[in-house]
PDB file of N, H, CA, C and O in Angstrom:
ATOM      1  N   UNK A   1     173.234  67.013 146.108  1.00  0.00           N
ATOM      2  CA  UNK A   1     172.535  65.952 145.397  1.00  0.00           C
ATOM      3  C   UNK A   1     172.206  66.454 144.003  1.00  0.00           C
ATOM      4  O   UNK A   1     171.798  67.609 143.879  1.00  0.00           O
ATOM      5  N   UNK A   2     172.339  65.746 143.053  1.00  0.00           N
ATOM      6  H   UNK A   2     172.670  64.807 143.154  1.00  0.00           H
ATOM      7  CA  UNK A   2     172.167  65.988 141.457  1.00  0.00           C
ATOM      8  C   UNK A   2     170.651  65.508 141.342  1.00  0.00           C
ATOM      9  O   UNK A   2     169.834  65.300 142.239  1.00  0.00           O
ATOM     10  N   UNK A   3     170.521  65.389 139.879  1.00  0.00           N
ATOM     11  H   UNK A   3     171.185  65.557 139.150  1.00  0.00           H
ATOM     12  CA  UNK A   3     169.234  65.127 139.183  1.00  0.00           C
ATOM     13  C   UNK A   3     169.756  64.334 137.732  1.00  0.00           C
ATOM     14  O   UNK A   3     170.844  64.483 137.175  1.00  0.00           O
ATOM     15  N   UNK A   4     168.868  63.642 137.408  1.00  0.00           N
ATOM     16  H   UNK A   4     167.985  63.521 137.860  1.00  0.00           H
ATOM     17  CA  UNK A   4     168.995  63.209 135.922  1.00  0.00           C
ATOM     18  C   UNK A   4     170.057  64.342 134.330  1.00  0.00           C
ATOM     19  O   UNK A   4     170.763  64.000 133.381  1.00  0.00           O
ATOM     20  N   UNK A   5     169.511  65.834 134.937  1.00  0.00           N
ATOM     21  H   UNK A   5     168.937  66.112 135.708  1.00  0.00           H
ATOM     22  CA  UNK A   5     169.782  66.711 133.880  1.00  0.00           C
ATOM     23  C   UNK A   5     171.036  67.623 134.328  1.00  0.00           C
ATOM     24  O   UNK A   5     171.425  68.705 133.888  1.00  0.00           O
ATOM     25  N   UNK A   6     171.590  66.694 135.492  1.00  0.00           N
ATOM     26  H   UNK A   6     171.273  65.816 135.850  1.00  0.00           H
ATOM     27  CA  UNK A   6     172.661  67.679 136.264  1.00  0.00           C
ATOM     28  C   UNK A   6     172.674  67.849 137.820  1.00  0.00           C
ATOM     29  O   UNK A   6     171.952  67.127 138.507  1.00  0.00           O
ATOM     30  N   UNK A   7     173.585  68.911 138.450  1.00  0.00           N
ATOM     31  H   UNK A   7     174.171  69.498 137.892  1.00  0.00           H
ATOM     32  CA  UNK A   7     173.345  68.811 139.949  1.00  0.00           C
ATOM     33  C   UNK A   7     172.515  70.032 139.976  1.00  0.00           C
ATOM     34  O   UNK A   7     172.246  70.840 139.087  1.00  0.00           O
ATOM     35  N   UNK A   8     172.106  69.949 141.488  1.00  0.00           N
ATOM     36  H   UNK A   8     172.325  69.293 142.210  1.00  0.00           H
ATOM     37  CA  UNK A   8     170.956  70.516 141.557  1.00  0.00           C
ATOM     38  C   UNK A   8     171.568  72.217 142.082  1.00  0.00           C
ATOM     39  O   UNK A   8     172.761  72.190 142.385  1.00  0.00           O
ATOM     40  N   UNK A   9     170.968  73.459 142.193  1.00  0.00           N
ATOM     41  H   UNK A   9     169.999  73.480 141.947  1.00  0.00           H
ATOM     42  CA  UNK A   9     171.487  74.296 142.157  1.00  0.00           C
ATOM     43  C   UNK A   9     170.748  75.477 143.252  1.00  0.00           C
ATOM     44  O   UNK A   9     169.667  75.888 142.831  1.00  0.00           O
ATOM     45  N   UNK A  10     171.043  75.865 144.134  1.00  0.00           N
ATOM     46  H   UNK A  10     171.922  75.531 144.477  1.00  0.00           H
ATOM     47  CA  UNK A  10     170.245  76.861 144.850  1.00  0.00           C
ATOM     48  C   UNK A  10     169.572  77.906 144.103  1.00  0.00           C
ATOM     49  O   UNK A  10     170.257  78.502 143.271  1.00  0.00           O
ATOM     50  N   UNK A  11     168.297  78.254 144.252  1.00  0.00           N
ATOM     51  H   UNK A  11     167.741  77.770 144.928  1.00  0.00           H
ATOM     52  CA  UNK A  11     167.470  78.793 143.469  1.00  0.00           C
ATOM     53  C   UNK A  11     166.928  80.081 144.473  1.00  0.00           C
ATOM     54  O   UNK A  11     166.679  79.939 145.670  1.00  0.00           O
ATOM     55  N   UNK A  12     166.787  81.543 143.608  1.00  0.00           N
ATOM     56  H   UNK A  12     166.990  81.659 142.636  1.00  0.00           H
ATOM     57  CA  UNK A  12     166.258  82.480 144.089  1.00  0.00           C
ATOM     58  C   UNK A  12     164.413  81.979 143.946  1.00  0.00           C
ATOM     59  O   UNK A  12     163.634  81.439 143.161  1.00  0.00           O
ATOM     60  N   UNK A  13     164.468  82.679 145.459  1.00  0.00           N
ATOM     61  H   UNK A  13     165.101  83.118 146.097  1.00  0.00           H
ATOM     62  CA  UNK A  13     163.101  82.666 145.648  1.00  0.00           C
ATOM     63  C   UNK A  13     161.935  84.160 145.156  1.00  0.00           C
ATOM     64  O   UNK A  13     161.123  84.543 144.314  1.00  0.00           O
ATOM     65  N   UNK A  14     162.413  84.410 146.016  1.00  0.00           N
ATOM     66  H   UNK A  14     163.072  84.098 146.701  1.00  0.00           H
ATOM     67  CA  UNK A  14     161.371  86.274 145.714  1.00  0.00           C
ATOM     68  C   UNK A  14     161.760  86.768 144.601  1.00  0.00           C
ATOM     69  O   UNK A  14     162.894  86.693 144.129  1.00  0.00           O
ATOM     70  N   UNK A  15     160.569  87.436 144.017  1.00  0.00           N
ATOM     71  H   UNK A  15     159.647  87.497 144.400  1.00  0.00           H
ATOM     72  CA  UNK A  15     160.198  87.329 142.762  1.00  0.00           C
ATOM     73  C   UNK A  15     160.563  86.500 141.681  1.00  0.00           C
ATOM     74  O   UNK A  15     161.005  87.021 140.657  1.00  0.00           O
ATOM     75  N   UNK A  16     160.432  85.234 141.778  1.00  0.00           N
ATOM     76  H   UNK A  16     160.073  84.811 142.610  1.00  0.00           H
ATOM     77  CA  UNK A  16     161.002  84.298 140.522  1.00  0.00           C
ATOM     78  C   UNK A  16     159.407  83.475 140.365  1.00  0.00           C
ATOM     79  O   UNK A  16     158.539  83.822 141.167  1.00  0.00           O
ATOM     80  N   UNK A  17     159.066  82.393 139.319  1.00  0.00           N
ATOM     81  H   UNK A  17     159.771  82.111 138.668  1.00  0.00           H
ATOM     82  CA  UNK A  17     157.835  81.810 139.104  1.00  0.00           C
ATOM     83  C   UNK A  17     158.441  80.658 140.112  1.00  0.00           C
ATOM     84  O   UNK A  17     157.402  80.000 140.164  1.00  0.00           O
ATOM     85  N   UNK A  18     159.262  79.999 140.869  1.00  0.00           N
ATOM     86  H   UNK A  18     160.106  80.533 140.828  1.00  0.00           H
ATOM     87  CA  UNK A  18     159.391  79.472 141.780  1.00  0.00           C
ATOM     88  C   UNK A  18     159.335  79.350 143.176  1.00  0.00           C
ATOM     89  O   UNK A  18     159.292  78.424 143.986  1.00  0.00           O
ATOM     90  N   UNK A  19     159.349  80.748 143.207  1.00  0.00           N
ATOM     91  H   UNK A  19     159.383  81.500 142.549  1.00  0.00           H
ATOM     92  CA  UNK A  19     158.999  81.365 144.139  1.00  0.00           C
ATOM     93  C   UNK A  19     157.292  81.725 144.967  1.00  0.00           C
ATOM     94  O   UNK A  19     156.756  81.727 146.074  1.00  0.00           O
ATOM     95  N   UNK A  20     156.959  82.036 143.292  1.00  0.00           N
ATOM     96  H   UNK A  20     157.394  82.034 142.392  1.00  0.00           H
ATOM     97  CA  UNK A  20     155.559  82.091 143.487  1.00  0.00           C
ATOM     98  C   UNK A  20     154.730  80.982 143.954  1.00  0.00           C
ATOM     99  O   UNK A  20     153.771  81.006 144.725  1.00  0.00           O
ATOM    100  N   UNK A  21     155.351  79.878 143.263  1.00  0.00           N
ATOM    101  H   UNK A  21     156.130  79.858 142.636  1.00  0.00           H
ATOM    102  CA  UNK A  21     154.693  78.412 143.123  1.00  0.00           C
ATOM    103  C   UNK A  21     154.634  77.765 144.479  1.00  0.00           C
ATOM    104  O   UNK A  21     153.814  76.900 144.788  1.00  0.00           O
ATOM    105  N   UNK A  22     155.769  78.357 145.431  1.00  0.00           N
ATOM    106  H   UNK A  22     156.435  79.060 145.180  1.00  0.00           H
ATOM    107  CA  UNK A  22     155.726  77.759 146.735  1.00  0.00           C
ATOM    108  C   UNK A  22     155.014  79.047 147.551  1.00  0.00           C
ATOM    109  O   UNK A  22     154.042  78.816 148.271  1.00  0.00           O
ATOM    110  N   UNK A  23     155.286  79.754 147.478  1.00  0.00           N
ATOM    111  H   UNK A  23     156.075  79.941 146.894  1.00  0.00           H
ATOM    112  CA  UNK A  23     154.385  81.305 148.007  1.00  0.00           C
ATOM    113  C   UNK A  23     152.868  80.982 148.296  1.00  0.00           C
ATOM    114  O   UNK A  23     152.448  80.859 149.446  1.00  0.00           O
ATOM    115  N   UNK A  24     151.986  80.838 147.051  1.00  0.00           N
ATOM    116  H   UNK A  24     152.327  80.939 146.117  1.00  0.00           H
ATOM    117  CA  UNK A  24     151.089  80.485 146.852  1.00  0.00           C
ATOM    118  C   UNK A  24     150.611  79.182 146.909  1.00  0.00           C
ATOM    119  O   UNK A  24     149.419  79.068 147.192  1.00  0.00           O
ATOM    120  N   UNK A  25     151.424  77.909 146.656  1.00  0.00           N
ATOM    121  H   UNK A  25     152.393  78.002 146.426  1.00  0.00           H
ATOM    122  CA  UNK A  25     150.984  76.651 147.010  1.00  0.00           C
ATOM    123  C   UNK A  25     150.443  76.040 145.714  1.00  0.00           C
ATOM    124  O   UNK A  25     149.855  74.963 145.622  1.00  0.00           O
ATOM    125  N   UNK A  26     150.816  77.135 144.452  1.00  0.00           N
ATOM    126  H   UNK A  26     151.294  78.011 144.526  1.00  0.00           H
ATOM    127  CA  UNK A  26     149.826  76.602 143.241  1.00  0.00           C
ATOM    128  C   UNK A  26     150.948  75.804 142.404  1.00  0.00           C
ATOM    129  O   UNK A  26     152.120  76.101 142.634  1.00  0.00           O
ATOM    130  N   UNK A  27     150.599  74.577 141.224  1.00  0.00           N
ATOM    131  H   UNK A  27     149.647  74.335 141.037  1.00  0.00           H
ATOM    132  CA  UNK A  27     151.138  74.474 140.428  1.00  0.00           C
ATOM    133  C   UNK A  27     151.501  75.603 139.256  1.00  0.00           C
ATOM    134  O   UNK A  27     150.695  76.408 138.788  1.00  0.00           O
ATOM    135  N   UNK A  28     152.414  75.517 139.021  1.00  0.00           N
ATOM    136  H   UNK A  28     153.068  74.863 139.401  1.00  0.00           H
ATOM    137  CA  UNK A  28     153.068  76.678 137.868  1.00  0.00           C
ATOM    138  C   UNK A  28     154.003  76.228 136.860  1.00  0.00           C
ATOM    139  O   UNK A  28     155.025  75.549 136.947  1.00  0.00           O
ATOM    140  N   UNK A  29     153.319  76.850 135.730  1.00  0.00           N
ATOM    141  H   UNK A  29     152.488  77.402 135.659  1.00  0.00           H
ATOM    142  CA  UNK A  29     154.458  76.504 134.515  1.00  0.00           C
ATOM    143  C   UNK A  29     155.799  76.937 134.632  1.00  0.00           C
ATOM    144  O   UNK A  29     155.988  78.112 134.949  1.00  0.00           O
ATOM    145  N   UNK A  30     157.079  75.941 134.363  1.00  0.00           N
ATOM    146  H   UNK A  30     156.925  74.987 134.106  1.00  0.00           H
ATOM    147  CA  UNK A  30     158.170  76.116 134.777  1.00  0.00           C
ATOM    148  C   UNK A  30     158.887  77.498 133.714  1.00  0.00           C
ATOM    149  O   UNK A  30     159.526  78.504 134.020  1.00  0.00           O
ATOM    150  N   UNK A  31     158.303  76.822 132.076  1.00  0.00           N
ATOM    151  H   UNK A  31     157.784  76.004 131.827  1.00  0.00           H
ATOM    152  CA  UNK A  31     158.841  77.221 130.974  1.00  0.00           C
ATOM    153  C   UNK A  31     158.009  77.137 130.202  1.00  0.00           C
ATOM    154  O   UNK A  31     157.054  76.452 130.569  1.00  0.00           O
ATOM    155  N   UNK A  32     157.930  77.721 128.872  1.00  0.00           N
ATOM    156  H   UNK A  32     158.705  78.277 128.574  1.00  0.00           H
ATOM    157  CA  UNK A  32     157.142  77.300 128.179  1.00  0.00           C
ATOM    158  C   UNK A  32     157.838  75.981 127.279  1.00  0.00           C
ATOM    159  O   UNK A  32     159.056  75.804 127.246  1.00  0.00           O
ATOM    160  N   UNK A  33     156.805  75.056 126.531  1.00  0.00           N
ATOM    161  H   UNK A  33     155.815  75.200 126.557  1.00  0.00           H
ATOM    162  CA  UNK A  33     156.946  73.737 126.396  1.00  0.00           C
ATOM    163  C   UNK A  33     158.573  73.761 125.435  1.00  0.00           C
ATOM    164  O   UNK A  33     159.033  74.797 124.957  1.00  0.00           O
ATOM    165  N   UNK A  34     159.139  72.593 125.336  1.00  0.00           N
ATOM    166  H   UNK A  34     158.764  71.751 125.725  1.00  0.00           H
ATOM    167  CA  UNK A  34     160.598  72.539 124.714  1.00  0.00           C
ATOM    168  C   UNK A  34     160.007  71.236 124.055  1.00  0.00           C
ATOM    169  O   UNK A  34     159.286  70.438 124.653  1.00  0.00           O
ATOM    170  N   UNK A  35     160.503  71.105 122.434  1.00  0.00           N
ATOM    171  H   UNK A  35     161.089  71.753 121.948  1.00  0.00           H
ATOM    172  CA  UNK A  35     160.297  69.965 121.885  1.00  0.00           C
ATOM    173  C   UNK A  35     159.635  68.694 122.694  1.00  0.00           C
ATOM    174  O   UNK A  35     160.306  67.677 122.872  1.00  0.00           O
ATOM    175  N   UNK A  36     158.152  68.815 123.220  1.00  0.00           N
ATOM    176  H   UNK A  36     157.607  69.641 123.075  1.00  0.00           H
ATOM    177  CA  UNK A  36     157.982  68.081 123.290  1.00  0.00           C
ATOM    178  C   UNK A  36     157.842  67.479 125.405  1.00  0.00           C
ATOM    179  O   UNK A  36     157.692  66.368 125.912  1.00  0.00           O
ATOM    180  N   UNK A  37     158.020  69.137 126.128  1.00  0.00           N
ATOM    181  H   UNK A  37     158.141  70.040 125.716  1.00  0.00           H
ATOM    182  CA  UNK A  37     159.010  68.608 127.241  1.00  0.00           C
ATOM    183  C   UNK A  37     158.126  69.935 127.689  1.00  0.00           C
ATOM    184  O   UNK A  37     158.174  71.065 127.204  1.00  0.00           O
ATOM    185  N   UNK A  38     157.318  69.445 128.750  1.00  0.00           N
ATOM    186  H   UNK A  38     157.279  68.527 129.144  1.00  0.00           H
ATOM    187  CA  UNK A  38     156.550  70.062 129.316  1.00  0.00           C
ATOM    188  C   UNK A  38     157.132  70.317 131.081  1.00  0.00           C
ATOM    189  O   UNK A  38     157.420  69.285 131.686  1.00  0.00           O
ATOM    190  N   UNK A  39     157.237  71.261 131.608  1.00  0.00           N
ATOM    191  H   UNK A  39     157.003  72.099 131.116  1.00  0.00           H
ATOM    192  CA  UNK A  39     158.228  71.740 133.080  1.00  0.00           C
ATOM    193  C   UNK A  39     156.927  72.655 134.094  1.00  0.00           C
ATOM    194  O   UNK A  39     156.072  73.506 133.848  1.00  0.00           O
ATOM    195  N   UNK A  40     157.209  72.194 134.830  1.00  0.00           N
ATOM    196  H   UNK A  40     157.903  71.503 135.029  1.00  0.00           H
ATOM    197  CA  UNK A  40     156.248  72.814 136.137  1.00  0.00           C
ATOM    198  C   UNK A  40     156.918  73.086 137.305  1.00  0.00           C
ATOM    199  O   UNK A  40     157.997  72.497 137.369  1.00  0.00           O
ATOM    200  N   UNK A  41     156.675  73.712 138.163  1.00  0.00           N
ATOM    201  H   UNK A  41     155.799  74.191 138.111  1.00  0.00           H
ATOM    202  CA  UNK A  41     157.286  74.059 139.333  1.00  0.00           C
ATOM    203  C   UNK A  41     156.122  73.790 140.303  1.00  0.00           C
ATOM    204  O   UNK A  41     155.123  74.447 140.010  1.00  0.00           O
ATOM    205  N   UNK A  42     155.951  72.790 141.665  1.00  0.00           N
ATOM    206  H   UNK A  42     156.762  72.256 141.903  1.00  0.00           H
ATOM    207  CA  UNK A  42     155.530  72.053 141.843  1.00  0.00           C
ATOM    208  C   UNK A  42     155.554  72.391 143.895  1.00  0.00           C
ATOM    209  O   UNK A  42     156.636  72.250 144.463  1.00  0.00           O
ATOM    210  N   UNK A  43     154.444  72.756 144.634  1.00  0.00           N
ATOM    211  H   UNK A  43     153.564  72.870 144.172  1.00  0.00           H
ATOM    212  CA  UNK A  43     155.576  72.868 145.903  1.00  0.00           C
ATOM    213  C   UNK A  43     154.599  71.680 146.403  1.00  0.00           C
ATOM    214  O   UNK A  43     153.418  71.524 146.093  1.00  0.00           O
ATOM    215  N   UNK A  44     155.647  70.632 147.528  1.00  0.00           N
ATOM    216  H   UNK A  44     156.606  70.759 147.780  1.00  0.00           H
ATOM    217  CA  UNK A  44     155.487  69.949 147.969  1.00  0.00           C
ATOM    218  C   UNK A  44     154.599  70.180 149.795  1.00  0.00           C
ATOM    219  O   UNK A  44     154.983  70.980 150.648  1.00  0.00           O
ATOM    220  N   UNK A  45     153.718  69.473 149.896  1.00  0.00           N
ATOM    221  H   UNK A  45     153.406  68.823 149.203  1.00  0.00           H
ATOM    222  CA  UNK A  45     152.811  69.824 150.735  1.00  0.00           C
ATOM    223  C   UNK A  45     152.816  68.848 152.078  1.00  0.00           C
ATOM    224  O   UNK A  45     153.036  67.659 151.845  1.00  0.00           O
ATOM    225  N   UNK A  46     152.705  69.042 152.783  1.00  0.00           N
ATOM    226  H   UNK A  46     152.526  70.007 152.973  1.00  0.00           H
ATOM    227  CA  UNK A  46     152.282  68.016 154.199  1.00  0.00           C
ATOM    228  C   UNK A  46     151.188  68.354 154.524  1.00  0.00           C
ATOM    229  O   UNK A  46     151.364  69.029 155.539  1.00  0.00           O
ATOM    230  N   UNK A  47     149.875  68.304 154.247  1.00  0.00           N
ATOM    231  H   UNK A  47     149.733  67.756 153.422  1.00  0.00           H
ATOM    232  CA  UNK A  47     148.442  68.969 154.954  1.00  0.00           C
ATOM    233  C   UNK A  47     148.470  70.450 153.971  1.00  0.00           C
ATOM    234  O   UNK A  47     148.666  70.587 152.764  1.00  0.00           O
ATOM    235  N   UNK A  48     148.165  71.533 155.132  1.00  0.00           N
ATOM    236  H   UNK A  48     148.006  71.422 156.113  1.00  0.00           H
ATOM    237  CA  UNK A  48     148.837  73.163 154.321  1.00  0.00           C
ATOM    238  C   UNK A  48     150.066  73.539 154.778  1.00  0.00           C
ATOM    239  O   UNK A  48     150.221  74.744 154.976  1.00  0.00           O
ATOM    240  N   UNK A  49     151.113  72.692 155.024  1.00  0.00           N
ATOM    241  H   UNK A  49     150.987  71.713 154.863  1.00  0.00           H
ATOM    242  CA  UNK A  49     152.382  73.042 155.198  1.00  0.00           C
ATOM    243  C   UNK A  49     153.465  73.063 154.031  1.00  0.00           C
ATOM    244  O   UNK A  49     153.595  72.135 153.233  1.00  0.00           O
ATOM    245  N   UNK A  50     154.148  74.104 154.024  1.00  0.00           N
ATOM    246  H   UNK A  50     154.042  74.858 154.673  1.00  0.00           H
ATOM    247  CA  UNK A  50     154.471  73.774 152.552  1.00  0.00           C
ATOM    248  C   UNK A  50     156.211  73.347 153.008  1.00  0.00           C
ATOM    249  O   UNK A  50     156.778  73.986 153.894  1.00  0.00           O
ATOM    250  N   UNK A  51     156.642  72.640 152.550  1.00  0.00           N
ATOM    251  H   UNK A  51     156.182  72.120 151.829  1.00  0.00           H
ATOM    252  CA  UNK A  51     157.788  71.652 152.888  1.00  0.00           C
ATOM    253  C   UNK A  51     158.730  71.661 152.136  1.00  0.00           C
ATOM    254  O   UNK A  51     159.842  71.465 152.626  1.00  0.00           O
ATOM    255  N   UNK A  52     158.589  71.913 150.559  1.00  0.00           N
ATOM    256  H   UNK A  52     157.685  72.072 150.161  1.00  0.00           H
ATOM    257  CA  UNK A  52     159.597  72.162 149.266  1.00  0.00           C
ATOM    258  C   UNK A  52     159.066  72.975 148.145  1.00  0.00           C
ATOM    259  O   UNK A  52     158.212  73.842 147.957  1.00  0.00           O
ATOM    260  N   UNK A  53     160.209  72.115 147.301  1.00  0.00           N
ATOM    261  H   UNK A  53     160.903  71.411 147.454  1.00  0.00           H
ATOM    262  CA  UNK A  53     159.195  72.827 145.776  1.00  0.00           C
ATOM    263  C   UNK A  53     160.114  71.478 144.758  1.00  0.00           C
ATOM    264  O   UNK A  53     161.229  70.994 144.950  1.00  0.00           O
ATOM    265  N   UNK A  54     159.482  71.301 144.090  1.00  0.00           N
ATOM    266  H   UNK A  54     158.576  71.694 143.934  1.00  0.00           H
ATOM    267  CA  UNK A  54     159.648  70.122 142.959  1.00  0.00           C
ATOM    268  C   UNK A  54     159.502  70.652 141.581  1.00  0.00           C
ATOM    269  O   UNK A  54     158.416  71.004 141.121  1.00  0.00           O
ATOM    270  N   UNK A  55     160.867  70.707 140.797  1.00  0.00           N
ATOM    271  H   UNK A  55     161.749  70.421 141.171  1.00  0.00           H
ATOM    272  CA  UNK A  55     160.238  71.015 139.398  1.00  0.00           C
ATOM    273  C   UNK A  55     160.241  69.594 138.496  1.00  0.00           C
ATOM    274  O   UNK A  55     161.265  68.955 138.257  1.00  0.00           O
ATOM    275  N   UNK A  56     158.814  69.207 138.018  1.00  0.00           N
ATOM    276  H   UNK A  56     157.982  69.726 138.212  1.00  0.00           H
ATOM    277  CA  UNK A  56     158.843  68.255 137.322  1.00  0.00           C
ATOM    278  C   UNK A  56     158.756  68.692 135.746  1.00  0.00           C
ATOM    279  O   UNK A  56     158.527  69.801 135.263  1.00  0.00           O
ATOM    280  N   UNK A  57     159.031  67.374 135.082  1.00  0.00           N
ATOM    281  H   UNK A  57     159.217  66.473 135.474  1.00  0.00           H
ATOM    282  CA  UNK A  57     158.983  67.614 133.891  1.00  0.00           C
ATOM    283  C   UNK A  57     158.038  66.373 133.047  1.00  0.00           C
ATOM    284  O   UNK A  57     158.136  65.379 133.767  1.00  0.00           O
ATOM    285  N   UNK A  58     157.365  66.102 132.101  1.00  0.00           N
ATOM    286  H   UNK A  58     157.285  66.909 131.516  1.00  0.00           H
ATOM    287  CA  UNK A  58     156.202  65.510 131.585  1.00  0.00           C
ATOM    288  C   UNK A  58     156.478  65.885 130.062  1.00  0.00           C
ATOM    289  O   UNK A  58     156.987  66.948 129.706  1.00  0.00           O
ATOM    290  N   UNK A  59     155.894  64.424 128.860  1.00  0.00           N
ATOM    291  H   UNK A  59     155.481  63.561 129.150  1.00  0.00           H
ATOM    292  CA  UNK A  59     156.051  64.587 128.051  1.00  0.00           C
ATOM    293  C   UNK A  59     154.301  65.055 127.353  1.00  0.00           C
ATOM    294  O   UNK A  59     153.959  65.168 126.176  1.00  0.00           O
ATOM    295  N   UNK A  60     153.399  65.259 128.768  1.00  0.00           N
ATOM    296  H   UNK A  60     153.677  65.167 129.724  1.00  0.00           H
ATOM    297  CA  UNK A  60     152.322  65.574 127.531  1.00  0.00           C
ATOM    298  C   UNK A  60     151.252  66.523 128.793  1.00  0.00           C
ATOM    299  O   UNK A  60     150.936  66.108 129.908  1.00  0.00           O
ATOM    300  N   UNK A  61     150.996  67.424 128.371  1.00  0.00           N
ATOM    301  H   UNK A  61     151.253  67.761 127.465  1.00  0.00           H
ATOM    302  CA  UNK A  61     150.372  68.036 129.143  1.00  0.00           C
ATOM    303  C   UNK A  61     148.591  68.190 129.365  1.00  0.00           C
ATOM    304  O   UNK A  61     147.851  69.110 129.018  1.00  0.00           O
ATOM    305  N   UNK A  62     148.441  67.576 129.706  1.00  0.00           N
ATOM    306  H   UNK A  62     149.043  66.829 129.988  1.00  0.00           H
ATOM    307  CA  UNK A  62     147.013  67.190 129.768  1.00  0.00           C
ATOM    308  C   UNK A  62     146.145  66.574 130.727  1.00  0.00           C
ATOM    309  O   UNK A  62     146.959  65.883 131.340  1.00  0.00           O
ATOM    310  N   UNK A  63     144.660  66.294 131.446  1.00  0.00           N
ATOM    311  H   UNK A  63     143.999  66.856 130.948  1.00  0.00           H
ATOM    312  CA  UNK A  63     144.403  66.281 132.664  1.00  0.00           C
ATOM    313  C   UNK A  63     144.671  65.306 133.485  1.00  0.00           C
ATOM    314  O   UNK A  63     144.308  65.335 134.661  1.00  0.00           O
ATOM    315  N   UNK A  64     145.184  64.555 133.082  1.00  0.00           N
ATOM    316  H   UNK A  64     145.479  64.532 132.126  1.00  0.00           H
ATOM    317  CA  UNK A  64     146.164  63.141 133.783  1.00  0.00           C
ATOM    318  C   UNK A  64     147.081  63.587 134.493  1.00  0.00           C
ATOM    319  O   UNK A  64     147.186  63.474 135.715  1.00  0.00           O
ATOM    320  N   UNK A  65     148.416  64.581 133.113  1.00  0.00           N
ATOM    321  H   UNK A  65     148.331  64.672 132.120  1.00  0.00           H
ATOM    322  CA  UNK A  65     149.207  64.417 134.101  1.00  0.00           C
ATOM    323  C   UNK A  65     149.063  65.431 135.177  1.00  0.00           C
ATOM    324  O   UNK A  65     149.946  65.349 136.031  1.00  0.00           O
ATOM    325  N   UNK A  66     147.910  66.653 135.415  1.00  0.00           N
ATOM    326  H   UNK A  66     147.193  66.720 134.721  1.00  0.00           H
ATOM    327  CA  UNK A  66     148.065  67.425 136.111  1.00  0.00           C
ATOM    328  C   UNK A  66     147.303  66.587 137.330  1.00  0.00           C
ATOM    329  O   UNK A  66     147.420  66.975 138.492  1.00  0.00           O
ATOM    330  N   UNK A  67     146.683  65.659 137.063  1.00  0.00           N
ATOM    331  H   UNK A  67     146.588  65.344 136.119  1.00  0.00           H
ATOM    332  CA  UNK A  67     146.132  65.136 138.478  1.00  0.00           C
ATOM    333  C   UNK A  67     147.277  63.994 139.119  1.00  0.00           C
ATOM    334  O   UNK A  67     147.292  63.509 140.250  1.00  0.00           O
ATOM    335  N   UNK A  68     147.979  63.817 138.265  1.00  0.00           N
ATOM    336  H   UNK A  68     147.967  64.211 137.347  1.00  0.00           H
ATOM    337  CA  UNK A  68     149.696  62.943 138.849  1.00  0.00           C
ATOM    338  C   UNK A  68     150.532  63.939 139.731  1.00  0.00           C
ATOM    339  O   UNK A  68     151.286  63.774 140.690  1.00  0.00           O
ATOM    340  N   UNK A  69     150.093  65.058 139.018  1.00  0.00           N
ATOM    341  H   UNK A  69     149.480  65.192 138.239  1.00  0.00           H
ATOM    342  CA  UNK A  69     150.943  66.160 139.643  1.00  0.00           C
ATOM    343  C   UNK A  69     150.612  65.884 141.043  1.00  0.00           C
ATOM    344  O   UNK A  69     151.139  65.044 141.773  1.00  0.00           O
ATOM    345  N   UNK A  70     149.397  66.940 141.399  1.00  0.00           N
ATOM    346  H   UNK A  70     148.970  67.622 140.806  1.00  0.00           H
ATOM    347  CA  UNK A  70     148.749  66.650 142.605  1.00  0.00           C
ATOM    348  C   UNK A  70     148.339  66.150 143.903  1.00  0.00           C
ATOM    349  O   UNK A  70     147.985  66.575 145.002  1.00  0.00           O
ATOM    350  N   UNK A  71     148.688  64.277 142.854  1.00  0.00           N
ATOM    351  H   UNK A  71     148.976  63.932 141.960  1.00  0.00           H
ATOM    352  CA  UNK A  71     148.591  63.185 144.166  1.00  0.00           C
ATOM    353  C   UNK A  71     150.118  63.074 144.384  1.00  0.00           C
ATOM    354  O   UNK A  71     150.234  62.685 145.547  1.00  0.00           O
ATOM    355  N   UNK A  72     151.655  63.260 143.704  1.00  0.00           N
ATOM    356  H   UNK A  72     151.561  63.576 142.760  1.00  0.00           H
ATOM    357  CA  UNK A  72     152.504  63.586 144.120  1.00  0.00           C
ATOM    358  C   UNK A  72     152.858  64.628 144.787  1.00  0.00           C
ATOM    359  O   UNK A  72     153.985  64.523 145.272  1.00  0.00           O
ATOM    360  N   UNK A  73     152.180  65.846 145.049  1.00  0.00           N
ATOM    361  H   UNK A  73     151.264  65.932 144.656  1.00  0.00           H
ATOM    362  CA  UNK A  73     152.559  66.731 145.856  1.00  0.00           C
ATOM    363  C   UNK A  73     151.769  66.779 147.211  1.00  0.00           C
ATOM    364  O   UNK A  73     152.065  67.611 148.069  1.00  0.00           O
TER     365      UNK A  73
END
């Protein structure tokens, strides 16, 4: 399955910030910001089960969208 920016690609876990992000359960900066283009790495939750990881992307980083984040994960 692809994505908007391409197909999607198997990703190392241990030691990567993607890794961490589902490890820990925390939101994490994907990258630092690109013209304008804010990236997070995101793990998806059922209760405290952790189920995925989601990297989203946002054009403004600020306490909105981190609480969008949130109620999507």
């Amino acid at each position: 399955m692809g994505t908007a920016d391409g197909p999607s690609e198997e990703l190392e876990i241990e030691g990567t910030v993607p890794g961490r992000a589902y490890q820990y359960g925390q939101v994490l900066p994907a990258a630092p910001a690109d013209r304008g283009r804010h990236q997070w790495w995101m793990p998806l939750l059922d209760g405290t089960e952790r189920i995925g990881l989601l990297c989203l992307t946002a054009a403004t980083d600020d306490t909105r969208t981190h609480e969008d984040m949130e109620l999507l994960s």
